[in-house]
C-alpha positions as MATLAB code, in Angstrom:
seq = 'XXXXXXXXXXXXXXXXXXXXXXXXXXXXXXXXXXXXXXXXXXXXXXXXXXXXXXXXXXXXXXXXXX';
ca = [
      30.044    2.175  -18.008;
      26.811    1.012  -17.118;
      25.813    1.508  -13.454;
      22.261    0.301  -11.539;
      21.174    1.314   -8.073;
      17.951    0.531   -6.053;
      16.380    1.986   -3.093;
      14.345    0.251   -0.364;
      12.181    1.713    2.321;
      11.375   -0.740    4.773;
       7.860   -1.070    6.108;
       7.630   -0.118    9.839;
       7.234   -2.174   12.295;
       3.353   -2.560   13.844;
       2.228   -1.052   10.413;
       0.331   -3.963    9.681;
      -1.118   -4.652   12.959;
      -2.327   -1.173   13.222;
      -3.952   -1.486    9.800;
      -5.992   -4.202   10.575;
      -7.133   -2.844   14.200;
      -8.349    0.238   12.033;
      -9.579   -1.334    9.656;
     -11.359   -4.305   11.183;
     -11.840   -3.527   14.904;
     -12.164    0.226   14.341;
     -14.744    0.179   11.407;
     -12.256    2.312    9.939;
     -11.616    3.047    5.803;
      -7.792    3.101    5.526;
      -6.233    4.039    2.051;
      -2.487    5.016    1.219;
      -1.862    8.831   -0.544;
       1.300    8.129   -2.573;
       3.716   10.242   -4.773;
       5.063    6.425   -5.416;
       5.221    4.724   -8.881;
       1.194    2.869   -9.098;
       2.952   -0.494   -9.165;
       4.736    0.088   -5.914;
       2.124    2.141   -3.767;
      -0.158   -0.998   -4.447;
       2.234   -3.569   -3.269;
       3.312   -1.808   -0.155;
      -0.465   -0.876    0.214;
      -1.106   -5.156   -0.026;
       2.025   -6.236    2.236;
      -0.050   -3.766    5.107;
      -3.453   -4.632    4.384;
      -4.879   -1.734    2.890;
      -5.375   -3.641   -0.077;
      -7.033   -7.340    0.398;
      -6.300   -9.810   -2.486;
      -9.142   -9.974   -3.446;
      -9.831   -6.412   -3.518;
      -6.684   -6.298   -6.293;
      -8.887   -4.947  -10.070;
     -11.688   -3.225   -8.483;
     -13.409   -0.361   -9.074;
     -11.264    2.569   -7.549;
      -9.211    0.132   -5.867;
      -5.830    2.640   -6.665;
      -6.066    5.330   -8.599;
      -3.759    8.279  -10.367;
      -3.678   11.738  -11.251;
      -1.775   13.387  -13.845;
];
């Protein structure tokens, strides 16, 4: 038997909106602290707006810690 499952946490609503107020009305830095797989933490942290496309490959742009 072979058996495959996924889970999916759905952004909340006004996430986004309140990134970019922070962000670009409040002068604000806003960065995501994840115990997420790298992958994942980066695309939820693009779909907000913490990360900007073109931000994607810079320096210190995500990060890990073993």
């Amino acid at each position: 038997m072979i058996g495959a499952f996924a889970l999916r946490d759905k952004i909340r609503n006004g996430v986004k909106e309140a990134v970019t107020f922070a962000r670009d009305e409040a002068g604000l830095n806003v960065r995501l602290i994840s115990g997420d797989h790298m992958e994942t933490a980066t695309t939820v942290a693009k779909k907000v707006g913490i990360i900007k496309e073109e931000e994607v490959g810079g320096t210190y742009t995500v990060m890990h810690a073993d």
